[in-house]
N, C-alpha and C positions, 0 to 999 in steps of 0.2 A: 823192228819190222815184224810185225803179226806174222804167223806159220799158215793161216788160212783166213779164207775172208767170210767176213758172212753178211746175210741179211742185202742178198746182189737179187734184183731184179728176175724174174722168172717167168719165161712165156706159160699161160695154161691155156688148157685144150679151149676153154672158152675165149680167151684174147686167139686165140690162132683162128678158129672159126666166127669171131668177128672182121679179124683182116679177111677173111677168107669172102664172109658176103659183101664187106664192102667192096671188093676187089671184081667181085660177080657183077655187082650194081653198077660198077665203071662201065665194064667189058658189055652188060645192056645196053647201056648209054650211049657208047659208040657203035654199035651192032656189027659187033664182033666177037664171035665163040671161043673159049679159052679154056687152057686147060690151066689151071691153078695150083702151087704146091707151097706150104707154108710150113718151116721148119723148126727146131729149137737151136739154139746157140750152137750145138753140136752137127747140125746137120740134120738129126733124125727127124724123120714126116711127122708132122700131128695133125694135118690137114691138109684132104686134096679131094678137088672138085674137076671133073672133064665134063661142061658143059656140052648141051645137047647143041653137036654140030663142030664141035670142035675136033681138028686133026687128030686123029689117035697116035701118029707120028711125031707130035708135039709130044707127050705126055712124059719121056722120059726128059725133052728139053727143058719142060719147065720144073723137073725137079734138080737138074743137075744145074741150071742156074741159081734155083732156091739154095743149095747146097754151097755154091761159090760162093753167093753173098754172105751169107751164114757163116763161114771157112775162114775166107778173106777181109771178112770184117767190114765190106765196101760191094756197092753195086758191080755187077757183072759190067764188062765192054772191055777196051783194050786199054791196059795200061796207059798213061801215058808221061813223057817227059817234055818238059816244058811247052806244056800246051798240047803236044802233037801226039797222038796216037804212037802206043810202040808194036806197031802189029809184028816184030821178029820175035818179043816178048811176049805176047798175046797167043801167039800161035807152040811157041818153046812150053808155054806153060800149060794148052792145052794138050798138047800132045805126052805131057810128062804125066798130068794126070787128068784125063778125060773126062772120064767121075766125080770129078771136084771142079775141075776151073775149066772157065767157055770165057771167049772175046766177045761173046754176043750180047746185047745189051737186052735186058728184061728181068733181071735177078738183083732185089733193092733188099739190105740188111733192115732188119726192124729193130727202134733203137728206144731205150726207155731210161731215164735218166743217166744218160751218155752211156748207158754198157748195151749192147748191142743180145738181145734175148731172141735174136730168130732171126729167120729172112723169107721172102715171098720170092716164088719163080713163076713168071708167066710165060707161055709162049700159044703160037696161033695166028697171033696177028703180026704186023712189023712190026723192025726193032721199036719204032717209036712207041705205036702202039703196046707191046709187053711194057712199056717201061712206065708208059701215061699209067695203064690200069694197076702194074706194080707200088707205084706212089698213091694210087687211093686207096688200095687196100694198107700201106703203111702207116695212114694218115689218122686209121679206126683206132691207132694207138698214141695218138697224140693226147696230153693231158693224162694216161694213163698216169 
């Protein structure tokens, strides 16, 4: 068993700020204002966009979902167990750590030959909507 790994996939400022316009060109598309945050594997920002018009009360949502994705390895919303939503877990784990994990859906991990190099948070619009524009901004990293 190797003591370290190497040569693992890496998000750079330039793939964060291509998820980042592609993510902007969704949120056009549907005309709706968003604020954008796109992270490295660890959680830390390396791109963030607050669209003209978009809630400035979003701004911390969408990084603390960017963050969850990133953290947790898996999109933001509520856990769930067989099939169903575990909103007593969902809310246990926001409440444990605020900063890190939301049951709200709009925070999608960015994944590049299966190891997981970032995540993107949106908020502003509904759940639906964070989550549509979340998936086209992940999507600038396909075939990476």
């Amino acid at each position: 068993m190797p003591l370290v790994s190497r040569n693992r996939p890496r998000l750079t400022l330039e793939g964060a700020r291509a998820v980042l316009e592609a993510a902007e060109r969704r949120a056009h598309e549907i005309h709706r204002p968003m604020n954008i945050a796109v992270v490295d594997d660890g959680g830390h920002l390396l791109a963030f966009a607050r669209m003209d018009g978009a809630k400035p009360s979003s701004i911390e949502i969408s990084l603390t979902k960017a963050r969850a994705a990133a953290l947790r390895r898996a999109p933001t919303g509520a856990p769930s167990r067989e099939g169903q939503p575990n909103l007593l877990l969902a809310v246990g784990l926001a409440v444990a750590r605020p900063d890190q994990q939301t049951p709200v859906r709009g925070g999608v991990p960015l994944i590049v030959d299966g190891e997981v190099v970032g995540a993107i948070g949106l908020s502003a619009g509904s759940e639906d909507e964070d989550s549509d524009v979340a998936r086209a901004g992940a999507a600038a990293l396909e075939g990476a």
